[in-house]
ZADO-1210 file (C-alpha; in nm, 4 decimals, padded with zeros to 6 digits):
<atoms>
<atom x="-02.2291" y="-17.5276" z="-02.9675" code="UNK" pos="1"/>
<atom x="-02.3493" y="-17.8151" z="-02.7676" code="UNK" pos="2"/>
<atom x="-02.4128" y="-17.7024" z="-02.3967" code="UNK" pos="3"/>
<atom x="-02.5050" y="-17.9027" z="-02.0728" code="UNK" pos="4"/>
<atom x="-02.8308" y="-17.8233" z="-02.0564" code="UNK" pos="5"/>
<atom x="-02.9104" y="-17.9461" z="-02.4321" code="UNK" pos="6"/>
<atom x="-02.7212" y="-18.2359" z="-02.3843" code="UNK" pos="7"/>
<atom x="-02.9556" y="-18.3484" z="-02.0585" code="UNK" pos="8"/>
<atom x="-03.3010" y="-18.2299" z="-02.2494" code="UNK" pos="9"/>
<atom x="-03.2156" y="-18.4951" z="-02.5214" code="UNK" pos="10"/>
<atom x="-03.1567" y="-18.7588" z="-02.2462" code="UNK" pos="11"/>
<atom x="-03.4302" y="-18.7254" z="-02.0807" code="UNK" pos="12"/>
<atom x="-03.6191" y="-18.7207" z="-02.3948" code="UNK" pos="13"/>
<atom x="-03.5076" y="-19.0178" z="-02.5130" code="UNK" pos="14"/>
<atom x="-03.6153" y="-19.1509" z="-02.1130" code="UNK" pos="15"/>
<atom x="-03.9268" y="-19.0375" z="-02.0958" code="UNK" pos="16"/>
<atom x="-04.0483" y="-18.9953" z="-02.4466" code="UNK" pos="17"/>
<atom x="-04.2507" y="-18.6733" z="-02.4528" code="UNK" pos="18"/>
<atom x="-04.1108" y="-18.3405" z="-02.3356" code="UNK" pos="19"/>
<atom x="-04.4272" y="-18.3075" z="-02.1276" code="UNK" pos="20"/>
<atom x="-04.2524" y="-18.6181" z="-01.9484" code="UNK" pos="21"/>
<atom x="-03.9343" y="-18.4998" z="-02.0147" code="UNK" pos="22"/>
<atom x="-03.9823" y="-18.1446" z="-01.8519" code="UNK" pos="23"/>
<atom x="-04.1419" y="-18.3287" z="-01.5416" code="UNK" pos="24"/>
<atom x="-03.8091" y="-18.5047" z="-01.4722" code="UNK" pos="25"/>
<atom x="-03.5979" y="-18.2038" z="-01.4987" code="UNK" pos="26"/>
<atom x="-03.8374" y="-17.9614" z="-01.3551" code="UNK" pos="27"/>
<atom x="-03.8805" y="-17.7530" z="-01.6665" code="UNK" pos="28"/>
<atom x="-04.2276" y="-17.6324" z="-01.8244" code="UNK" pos="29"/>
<atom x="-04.2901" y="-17.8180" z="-02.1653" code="UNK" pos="30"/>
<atom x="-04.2540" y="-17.4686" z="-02.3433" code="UNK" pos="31"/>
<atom x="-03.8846" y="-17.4328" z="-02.2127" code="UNK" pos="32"/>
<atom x="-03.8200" y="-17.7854" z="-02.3227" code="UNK" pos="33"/>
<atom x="-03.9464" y="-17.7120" z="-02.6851" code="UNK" pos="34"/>
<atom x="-03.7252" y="-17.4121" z="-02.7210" code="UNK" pos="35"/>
<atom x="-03.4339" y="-17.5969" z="-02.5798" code="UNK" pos="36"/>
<atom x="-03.4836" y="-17.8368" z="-02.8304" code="UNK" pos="37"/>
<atom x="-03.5111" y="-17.5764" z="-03.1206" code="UNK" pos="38"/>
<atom x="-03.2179" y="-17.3858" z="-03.0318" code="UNK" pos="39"/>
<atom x="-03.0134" y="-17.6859" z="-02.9818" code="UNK" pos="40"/>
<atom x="-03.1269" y="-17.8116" z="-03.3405" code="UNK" pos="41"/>
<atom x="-03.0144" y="-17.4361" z="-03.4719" code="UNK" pos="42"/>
<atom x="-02.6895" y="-17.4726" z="-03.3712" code="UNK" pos="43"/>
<atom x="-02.6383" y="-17.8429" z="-03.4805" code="UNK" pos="44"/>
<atom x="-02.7718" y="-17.7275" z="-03.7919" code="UNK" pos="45"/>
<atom x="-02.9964" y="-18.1020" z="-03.7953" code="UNK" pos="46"/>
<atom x="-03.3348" y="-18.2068" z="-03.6680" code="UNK" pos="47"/>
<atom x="-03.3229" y="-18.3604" z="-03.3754" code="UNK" pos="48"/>
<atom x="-03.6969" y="-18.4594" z="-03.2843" code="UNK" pos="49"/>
<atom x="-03.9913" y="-18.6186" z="-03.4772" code="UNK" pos="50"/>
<atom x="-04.2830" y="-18.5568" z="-03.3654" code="UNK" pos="51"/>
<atom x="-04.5109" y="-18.8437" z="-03.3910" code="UNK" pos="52"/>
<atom x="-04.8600" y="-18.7719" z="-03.2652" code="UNK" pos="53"/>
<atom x="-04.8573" y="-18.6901" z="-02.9242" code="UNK" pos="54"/>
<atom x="-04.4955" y="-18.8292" z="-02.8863" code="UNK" pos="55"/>
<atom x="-04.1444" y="-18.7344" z="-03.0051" code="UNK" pos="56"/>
<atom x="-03.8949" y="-18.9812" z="-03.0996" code="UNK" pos="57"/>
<atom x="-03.5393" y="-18.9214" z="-03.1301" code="UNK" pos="58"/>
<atom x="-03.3220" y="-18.8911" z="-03.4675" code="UNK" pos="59"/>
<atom x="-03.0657" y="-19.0753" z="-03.5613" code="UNK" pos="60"/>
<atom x="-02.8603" y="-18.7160" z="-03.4839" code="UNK" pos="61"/>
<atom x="-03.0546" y="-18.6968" z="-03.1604" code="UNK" pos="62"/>
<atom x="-02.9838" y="-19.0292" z="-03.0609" code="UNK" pos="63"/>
<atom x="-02.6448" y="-18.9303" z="-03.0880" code="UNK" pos="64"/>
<atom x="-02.6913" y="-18.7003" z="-02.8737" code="UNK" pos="65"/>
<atom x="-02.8684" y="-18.8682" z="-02.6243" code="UNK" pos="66"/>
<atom x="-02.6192" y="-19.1623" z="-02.5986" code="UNK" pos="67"/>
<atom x="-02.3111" y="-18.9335" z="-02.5652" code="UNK" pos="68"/>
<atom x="-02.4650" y="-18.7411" z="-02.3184" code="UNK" pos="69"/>
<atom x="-02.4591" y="-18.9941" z="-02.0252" code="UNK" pos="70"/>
<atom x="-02.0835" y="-19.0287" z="-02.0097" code="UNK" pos="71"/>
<atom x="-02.0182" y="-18.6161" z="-02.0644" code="UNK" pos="72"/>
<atom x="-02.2956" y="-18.5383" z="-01.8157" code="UNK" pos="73"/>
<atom x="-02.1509" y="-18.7964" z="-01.5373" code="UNK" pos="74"/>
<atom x="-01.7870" y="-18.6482" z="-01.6079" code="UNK" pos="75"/>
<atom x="-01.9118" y="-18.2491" z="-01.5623" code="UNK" pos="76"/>
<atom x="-02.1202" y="-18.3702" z="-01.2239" code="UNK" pos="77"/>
<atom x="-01.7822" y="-18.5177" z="-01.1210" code="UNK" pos="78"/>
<atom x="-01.5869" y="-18.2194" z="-01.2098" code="UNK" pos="79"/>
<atom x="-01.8431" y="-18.0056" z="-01.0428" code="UNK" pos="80"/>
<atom x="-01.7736" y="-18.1951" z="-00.7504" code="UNK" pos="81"/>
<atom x="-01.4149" y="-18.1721" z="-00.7291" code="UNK" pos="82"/>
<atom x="-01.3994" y="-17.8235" z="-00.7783" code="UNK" pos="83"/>
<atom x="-01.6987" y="-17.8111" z="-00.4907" code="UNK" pos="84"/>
<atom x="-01.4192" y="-18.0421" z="-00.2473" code="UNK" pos="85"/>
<atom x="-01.1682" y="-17.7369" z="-00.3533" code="UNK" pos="86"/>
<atom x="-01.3268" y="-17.4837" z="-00.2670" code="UNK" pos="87"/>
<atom x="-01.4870" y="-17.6219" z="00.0237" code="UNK" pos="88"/>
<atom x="-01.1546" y="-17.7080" z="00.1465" code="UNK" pos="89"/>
<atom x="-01.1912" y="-18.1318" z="00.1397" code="UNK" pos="90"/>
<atom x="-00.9730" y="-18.1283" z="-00.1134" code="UNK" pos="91"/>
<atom x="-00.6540" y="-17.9123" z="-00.3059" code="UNK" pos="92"/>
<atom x="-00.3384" y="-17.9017" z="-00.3654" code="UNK" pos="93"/>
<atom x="-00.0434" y="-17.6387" z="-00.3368" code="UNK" pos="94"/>
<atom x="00.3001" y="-17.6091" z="-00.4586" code="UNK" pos="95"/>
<atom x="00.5246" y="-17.4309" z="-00.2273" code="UNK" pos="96"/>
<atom x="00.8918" y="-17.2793" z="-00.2605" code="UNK" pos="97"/>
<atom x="01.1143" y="-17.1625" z="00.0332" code="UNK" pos="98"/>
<atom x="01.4833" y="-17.0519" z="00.1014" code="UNK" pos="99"/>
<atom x="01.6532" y="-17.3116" z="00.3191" code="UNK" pos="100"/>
<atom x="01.6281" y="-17.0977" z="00.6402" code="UNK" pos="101"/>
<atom x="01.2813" y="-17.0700" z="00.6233" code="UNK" pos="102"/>
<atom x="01.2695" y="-17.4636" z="00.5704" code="UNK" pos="103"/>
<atom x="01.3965" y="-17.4864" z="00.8468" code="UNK" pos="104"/>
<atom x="01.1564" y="-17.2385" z="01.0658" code="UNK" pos="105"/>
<atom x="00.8955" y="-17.0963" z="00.9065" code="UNK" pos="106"/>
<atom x="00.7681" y="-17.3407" z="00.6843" code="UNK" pos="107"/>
<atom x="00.7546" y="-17.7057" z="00.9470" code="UNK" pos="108"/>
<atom x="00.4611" y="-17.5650" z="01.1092" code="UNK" pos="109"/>
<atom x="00.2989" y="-17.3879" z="00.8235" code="UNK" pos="110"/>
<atom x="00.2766" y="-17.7310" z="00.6827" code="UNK" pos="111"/>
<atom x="00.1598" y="-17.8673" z="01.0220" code="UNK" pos="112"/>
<atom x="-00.1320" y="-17.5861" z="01.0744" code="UNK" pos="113"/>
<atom x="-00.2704" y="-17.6669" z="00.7628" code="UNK" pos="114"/>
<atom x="-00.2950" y="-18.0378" z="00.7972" code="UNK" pos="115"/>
<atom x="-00.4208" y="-18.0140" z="01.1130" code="UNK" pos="116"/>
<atom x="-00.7224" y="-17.7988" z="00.9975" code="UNK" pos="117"/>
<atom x="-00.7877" y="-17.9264" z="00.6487" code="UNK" pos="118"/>
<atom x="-00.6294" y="-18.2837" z="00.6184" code="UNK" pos="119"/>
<atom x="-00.7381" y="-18.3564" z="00.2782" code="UNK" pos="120"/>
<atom x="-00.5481" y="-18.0313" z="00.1207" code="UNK" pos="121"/>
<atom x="-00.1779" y="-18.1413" z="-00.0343" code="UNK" pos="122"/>
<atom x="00.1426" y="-17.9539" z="-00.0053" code="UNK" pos="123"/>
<atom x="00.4667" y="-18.0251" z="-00.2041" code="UNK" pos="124"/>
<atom x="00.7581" y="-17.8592" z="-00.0959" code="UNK" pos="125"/>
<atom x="01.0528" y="-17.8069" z="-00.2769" code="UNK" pos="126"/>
<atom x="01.3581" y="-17.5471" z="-00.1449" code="UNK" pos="127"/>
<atom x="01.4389" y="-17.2713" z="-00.3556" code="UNK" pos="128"/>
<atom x="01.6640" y="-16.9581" z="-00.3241" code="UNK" pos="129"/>
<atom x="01.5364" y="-16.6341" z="-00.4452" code="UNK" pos="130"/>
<atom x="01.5261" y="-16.5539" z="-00.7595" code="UNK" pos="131"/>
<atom x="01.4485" y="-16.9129" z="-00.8926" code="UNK" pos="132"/>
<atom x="01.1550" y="-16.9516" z="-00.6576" code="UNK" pos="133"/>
<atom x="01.0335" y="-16.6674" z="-00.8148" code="UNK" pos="134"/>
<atom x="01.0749" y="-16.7833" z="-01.1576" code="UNK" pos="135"/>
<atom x="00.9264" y="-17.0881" z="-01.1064" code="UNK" pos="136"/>
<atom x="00.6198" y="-16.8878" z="-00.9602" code="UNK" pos="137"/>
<atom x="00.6305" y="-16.7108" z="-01.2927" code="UNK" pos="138"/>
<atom x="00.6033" y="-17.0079" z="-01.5043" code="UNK" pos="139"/>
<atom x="00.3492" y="-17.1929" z="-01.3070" code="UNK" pos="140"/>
<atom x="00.5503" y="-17.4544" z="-01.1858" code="UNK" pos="141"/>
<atom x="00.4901" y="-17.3591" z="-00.7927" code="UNK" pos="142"/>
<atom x="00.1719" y="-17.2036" z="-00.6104" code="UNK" pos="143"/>
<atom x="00.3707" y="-17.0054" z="-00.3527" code="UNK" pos="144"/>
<atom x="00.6968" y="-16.8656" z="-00.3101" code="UNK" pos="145"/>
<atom x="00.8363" y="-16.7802" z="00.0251" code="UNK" pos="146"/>
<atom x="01.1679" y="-16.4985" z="-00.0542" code="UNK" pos="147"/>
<atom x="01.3455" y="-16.2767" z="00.1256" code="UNK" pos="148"/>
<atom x="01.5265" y="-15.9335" z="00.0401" code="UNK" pos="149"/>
<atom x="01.7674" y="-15.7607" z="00.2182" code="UNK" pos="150"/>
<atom x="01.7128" y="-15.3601" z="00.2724" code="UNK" pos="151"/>
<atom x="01.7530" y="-15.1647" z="-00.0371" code="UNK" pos="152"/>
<atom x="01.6741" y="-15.5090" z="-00.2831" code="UNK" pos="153"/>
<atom x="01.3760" y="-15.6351" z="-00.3836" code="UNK" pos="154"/>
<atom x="01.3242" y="-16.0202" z="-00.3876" code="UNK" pos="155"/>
<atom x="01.3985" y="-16.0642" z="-00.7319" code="UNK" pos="156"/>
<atom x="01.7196" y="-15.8482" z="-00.6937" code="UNK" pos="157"/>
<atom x="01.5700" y="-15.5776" z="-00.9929" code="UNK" pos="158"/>
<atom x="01.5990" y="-15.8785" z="-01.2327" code="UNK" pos="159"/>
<atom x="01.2153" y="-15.9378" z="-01.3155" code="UNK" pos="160"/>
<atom x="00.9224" y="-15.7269" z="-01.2803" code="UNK" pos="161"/>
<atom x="00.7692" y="-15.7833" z="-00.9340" code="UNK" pos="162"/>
<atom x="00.4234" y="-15.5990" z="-01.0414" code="UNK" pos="163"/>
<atom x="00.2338" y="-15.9361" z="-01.1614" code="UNK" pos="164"/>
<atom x="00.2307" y="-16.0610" z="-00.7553" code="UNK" pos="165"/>
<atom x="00.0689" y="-16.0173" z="-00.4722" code="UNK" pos="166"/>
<atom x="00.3624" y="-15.9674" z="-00.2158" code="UNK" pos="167"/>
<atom x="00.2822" y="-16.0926" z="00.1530" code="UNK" pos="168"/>
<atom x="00.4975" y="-15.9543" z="00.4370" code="UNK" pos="169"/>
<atom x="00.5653" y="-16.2182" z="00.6955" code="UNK" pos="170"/>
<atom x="00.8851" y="-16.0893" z="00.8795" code="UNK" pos="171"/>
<atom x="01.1486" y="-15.8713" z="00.9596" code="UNK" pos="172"/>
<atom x="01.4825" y="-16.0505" z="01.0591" code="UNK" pos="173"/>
<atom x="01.7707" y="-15.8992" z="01.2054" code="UNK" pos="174"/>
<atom x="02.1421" y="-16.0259" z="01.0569" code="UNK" pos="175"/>
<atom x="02.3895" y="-16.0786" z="01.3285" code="UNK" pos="176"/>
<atom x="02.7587" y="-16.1645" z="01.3223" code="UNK" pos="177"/>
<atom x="02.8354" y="-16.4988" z="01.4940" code="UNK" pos="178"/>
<atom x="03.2296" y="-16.4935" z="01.5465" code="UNK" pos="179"/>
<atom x="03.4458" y="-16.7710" z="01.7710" code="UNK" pos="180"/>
<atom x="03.3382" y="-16.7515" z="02.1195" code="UNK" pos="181"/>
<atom x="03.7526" y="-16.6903" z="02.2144" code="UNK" pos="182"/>
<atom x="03.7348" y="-16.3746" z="01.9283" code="UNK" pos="183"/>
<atom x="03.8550" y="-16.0546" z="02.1271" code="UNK" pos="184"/>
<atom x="03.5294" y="-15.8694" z="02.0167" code="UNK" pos="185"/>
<atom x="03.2918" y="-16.1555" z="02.1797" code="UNK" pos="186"/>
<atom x="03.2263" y="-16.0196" z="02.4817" code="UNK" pos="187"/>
<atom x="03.1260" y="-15.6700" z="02.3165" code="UNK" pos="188"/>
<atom x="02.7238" y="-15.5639" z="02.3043" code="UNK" pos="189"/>
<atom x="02.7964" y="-15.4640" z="01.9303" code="UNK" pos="190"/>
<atom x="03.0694" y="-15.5073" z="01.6736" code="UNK" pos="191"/>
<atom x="03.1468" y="-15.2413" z="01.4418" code="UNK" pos="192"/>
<atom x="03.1711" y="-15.4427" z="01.1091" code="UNK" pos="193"/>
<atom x="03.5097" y="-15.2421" z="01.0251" code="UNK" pos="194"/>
<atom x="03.6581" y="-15.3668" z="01.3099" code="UNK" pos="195"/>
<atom x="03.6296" y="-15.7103" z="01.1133" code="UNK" pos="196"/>
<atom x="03.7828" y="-15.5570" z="00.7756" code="UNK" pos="197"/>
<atom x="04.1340" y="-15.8047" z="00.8260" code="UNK" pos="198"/>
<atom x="03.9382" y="-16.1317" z="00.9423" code="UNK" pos="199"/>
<atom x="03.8358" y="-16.4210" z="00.6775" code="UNK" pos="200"/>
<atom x="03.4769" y="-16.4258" z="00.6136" code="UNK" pos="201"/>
<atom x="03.2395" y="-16.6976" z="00.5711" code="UNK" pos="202"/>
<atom x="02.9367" y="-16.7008" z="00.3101" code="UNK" pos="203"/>
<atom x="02.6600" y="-16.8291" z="00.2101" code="UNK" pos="204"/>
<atom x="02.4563" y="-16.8418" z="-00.1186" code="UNK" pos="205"/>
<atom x="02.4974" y="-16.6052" z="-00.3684" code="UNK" pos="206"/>
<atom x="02.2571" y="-16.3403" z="-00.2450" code="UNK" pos="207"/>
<atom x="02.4071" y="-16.3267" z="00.1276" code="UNK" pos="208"/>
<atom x="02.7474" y="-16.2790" z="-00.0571" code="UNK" pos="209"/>
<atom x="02.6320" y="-16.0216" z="-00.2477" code="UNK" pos="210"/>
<atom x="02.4749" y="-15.8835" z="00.0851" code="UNK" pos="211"/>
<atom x="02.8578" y="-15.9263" z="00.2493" code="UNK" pos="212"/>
<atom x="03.0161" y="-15.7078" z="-00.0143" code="UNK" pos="213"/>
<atom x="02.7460" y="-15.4417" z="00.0074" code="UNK" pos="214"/>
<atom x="02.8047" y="-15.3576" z="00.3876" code="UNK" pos="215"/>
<atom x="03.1815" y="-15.4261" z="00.4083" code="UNK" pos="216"/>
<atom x="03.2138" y="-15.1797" z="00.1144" code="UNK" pos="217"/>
<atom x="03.0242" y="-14.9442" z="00.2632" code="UNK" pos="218"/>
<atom x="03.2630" y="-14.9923" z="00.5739" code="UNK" pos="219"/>
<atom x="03.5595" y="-14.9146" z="00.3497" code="UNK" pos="220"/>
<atom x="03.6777" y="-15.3096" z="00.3325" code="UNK" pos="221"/>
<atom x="03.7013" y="-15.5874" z="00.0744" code="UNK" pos="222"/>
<atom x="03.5515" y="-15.8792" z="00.2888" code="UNK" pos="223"/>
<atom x="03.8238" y="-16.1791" z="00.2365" code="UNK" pos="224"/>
<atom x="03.5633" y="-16.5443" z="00.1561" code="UNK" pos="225"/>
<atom x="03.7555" y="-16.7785" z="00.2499" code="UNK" pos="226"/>
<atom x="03.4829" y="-17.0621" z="00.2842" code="UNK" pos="227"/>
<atom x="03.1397" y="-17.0518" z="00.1112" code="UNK" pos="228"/>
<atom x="02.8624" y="-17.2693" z="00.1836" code="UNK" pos="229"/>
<atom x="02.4483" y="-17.2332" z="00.2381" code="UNK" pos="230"/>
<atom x="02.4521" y="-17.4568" z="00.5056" code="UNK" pos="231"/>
<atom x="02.4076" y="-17.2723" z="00.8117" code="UNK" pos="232"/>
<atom x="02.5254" y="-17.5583" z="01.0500" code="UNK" pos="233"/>
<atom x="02.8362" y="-17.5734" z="00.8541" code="UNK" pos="234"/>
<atom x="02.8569" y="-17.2284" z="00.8765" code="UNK" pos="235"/>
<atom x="02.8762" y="-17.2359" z="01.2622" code="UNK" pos="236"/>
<atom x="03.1482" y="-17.5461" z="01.2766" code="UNK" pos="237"/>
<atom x="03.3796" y="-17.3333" z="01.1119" code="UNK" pos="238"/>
<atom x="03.3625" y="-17.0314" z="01.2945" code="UNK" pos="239"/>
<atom x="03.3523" y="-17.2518" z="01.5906" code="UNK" pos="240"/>
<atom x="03.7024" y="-17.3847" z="01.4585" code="UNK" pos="241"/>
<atom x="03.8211" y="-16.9993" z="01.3952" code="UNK" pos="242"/>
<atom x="03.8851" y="-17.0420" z="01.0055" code="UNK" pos="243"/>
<atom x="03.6269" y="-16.7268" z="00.9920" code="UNK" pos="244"/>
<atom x="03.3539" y="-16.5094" z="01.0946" code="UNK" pos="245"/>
<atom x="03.0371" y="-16.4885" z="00.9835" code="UNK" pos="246"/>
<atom x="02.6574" y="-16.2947" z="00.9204" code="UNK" pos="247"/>
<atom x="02.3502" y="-16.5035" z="01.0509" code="UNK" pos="248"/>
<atom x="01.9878" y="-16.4161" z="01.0208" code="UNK" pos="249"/>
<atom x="01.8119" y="-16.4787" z="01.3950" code="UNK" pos="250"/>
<atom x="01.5784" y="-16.6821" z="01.1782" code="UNK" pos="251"/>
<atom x="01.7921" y="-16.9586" z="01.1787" code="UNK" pos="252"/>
<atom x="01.9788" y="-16.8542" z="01.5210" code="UNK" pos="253"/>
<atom x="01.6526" y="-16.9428" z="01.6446" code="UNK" pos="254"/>
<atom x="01.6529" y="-17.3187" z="01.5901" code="UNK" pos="255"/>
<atom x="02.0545" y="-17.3310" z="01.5603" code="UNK" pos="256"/>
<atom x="02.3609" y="-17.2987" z="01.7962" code="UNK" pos="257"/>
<atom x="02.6867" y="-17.3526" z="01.8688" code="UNK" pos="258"/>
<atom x="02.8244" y="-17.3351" z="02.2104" code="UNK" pos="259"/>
<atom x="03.1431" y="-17.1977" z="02.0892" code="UNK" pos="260"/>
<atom x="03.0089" y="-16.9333" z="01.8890" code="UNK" pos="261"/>
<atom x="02.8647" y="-16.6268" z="01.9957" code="UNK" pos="262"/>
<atom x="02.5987" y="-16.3898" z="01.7869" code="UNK" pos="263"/>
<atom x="02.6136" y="-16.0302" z="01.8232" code="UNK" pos="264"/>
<atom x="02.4372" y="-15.7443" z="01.6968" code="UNK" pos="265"/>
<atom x="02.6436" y="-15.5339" z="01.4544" code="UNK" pos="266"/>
<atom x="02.7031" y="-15.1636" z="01.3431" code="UNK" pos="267"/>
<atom x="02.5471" y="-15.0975" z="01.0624" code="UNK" pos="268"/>
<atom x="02.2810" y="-15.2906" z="01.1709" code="UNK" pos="269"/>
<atom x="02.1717" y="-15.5078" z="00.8829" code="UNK" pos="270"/>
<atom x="01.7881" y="-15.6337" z="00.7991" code="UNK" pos="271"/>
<atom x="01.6485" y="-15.8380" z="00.6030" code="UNK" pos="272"/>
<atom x="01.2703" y="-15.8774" z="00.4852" code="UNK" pos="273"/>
<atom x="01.1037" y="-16.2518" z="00.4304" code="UNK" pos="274"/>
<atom x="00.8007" y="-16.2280" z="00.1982" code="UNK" pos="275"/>
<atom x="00.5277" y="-16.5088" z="00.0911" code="UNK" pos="276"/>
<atom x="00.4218" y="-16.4432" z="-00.3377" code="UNK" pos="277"/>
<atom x="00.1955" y="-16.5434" z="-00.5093" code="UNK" pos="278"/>
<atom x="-00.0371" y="-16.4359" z="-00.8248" code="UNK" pos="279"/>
<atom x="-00.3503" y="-16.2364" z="-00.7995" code="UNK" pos="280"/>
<atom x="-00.5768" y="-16.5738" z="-00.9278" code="UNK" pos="281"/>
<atom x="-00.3707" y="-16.8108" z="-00.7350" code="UNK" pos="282"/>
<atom x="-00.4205" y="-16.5863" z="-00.4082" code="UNK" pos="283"/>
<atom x="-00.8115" y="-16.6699" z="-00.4309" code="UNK" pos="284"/>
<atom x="-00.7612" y="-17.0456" z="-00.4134" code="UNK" pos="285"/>
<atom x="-00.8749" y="-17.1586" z="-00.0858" code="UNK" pos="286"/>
<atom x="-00.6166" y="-17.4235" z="-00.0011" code="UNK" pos="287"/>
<atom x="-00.3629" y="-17.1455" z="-00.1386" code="UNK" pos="288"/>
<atom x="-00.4988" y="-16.9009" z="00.0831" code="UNK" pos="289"/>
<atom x="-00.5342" y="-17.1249" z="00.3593" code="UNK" pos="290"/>
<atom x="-00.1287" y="-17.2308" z="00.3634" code="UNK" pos="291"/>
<atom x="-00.0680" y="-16.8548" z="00.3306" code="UNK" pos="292"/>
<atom x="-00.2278" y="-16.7612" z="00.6117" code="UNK" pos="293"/>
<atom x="-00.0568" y="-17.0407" z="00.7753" code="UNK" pos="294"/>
<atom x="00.2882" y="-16.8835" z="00.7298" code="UNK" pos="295"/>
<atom x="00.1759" y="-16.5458" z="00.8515" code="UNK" pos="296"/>
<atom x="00.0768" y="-16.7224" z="01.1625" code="UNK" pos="297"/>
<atom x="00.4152" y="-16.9425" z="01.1798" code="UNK" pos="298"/>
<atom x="00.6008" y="-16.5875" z="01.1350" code="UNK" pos="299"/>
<atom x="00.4029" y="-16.4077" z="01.4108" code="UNK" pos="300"/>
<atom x="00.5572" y="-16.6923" z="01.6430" code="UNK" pos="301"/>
<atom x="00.8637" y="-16.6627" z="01.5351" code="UNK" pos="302"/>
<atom x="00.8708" y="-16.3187" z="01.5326" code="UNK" pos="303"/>
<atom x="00.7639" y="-16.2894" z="01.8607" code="UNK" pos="304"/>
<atom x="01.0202" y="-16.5511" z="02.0038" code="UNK" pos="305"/>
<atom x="01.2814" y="-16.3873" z="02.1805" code="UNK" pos="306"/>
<atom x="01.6203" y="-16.3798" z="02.0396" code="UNK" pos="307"/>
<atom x="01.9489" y="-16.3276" z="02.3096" code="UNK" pos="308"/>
<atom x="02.2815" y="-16.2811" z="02.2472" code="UNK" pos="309"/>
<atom x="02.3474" y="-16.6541" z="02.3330" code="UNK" pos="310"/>
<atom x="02.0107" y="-16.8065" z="02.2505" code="UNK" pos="311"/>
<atom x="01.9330" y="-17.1591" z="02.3478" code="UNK" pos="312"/>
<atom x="01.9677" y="-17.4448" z="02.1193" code="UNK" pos="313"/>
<atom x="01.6835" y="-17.6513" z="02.0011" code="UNK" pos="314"/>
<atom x="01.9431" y="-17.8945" z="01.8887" code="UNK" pos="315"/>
<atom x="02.3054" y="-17.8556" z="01.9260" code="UNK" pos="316"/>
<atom x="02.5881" y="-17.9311" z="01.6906" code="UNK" pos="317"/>
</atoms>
């Protein structure tokens, strides 16, 4: 009923006591002034103005008005200007989700590009596996989701309707098996992933399982878990030790190594696909769009890194 622009007409009434005064402060012609007045009066359903000779005084309704409208005017110029710092990039904040590998890789300098450039813009990070980063994208309680899908799945593994998104491509990443560097099939270019039907295997969370089981049943074997954990660094240490062998994305062979475990490509060769999401509205908020574009960036570099059989350690455990 009671816009912004009504609101600073009966302030500057009440200022300047005319709306020939009162339409010289805004910038208004005294016409525009009187209608504003009239239609706001319609819709309170109350006069607002007396007119006393060639001066107007305020109601006790317009006084109302006129005193409320200091405090509501001062909070929509502040809002104005926040939303102005937001989409001017001083300001914002984004919620971001992301698998542990990427964590680890692709999202440390993500969150460094974007600092660098636009300092005032916030990122919270909190790590996620697919599908529950997607979930929480769902119900609002992230900004950005950073997945990953493995060929023939989709990120949300067919459980939820992936239409609502906007799905970013940020890399392809090969899966390798890392197996103890004294295994009889180290020193091989490629390992047939039969040829590892009798050994104990070593997983991670409940996707990469799944992933296990896929291709060893497609080899014609029953992969044998003997020790499950998510963290890749563990992971290595035991196949190190030779309790098991294992299936490692280069993402994280790019930042991780053992010196007694070797990574080899594998037959089938195996693929997985690491995705940013986010919704349609959220896409067009700057500081949103801004730490997307940062991850496409981080994943170009990592993508173009080169990964060797052996690659060198950024840290060794």
């Amino acid at each position: 009923m009671i816009d912004a622009a009504g609101l600073r007409v009966m302030r500057a009434i009440a200022d300047e006591g005319s709306f020939t005064a009162a339409a010289a402060s805004l910038g208004y012609t005294q016409p525009a002034i009187s209608q504003m007045v009239r239609r706001l009066e319609q819709r309170t359903g109350t006069v607002l103005v007396e007119r006393v000779g060639r001066n107007v005084r305020l109601t006790e309704a317009g006084l109302v008005l006129a005193r409320h409208a200091g405090p509501v005017l001062a909070a929509l110029d502040a809002a104005e200007e926040e939303v102005a710092a937001i989409a001017g990039l001083r300001s914002g904040r984004v919620r971001l989700m992301a698998f542990p590998s990427a964590s680890a890789t692709l999202v440390p300098r993500a969150l460094s590009l974007v600092k660098q450039r636009f300092p005032d813009v916030s990122i919270s990070f909190t790590e996620a596996e697919p599908p529950e980063s997607i979930a929480a994208l769902r119900a609002g309680e992230c900004d950005l989701a950073v997945a990953f899908s493995y060929e023939g799945t989709d990120v949300a593994r067919g459980e939820e309707d992936l239409d609502q998104f906007v799905i970013t491509p940020l890399l392809e990443d090969e899966v390798r098996l890392a197996l103890p560097r004294s295994h009889p099939a180290a020193d091989r270019d490629t390992v047939q992933l039969a040829d590892l039907a009798g050994e104990p295997w070593i997983a991670g969370c409940p996707r990469c399982r799944g992933h296990l089981v896929q291709l060893a049943d497609a080899a014609g074997f029953r992969p044998d878990v003997a020790y499950e954990t998510e963290d890749y660094v563990a992971v290595l240490g035991l196949v190190a030790e030779g309790l098991g062998v294992a299936l490692i994305p280069d993402l994280i062979l790019r930042t991780v190594h053992h010196d007694d475990v070797v990574a080899l490509p594998m037959q089938p060769a195996s693929r997985r696909t690491i995705t940013a999401l986010t919704t349609p509205d959220l896409g067009r908020v700057p500081a949103v769009r801004a730490t997307l574009d940062a991850l496409a960036e981080s994943a170009g570099a990592q993508s173009t890194a080169p990964t060797t059989r052996q690659p060198e350690p950024s840290f060794s455990i």
